[in-house]
C-alpha positions as CSV (number, residue, x, y, z in Angstrom):
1,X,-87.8,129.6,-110.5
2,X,-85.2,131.4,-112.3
3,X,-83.3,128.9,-115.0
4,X,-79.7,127.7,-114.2
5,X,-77.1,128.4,-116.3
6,X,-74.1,126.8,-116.6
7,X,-71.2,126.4,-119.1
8,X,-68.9,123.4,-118.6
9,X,-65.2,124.8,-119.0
10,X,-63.3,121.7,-118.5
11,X,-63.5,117.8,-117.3
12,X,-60.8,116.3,-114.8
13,X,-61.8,113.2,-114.7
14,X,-64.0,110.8,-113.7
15,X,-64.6,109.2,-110.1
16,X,-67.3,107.1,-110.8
17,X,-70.2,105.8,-112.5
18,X,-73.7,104.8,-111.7
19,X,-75.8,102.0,-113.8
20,X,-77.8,104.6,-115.2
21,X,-74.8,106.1,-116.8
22,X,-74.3,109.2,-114.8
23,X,-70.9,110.0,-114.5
24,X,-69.4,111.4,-110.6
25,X,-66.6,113.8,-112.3
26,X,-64.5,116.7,-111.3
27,X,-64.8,119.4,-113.9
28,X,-64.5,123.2,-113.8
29,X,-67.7,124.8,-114.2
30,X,-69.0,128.6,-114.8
31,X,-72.7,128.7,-113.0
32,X,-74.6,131.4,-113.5
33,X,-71.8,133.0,-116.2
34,X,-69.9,133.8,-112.7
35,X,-66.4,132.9,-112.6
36,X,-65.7,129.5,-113.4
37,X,-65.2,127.1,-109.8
38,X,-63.9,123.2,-109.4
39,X,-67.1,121.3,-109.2
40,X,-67.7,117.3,-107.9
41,X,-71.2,116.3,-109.1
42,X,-73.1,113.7,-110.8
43,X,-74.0,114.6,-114.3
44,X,-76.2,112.5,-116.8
45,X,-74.6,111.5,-120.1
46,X,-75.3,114.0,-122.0
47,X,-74.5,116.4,-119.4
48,X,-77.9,118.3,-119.5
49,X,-78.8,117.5,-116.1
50,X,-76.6,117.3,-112.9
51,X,-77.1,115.9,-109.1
52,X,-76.2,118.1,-106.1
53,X,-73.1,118.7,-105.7
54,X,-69.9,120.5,-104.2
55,X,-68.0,123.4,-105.9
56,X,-64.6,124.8,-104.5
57,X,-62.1,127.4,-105.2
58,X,-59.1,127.0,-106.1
59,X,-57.8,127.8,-102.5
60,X,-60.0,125.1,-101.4
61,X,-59.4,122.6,-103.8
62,X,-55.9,123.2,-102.8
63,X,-56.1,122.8,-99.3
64,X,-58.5,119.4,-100.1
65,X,-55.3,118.1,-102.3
66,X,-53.2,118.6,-99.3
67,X,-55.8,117.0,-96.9
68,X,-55.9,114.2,-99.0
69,X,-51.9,114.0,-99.4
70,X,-51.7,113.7,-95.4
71,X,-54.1,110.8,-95.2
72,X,-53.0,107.1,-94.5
73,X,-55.5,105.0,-96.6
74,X,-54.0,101.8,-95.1
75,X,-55.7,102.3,-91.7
């Protein structure tokens, strides 16, 4: 299996953490040395190892941001 690269660019912020100490963040990440994508994933503490997880575009993460404007969270 062919080793994953990654190189973290930037960190968002943080949505949540587990017990364990791995951290549920938003970060901008280049996999692969590819162009650098919005990521949501678990990562451990030291960030060497990371969960599954979902990575967008900019267009998309746009288009989330305005899905998530139009919500009513009072329902």
């Amino acid at each position: 299996m062919a080793e994953l690269k990654f190189e973290i660019i930037e960190t968002f912020g943080t949505l949540s953490e587990s017990s364990k100490g791995w951290a549920k963040q938003l970060k901008k990440v280049s996999w692969n040395e590819r162009e650098a994508k919005y990521d949501i994933r678990e990562w451990s503490p030291d960030e060497s190892k990371m969960s599954k997880g979902i990575t967008l575009t900019k267009e998309e993460l746009i288009k989330l941001k305005d899905i998530l404007n139009g919500m009513d969270f009072n329902e």
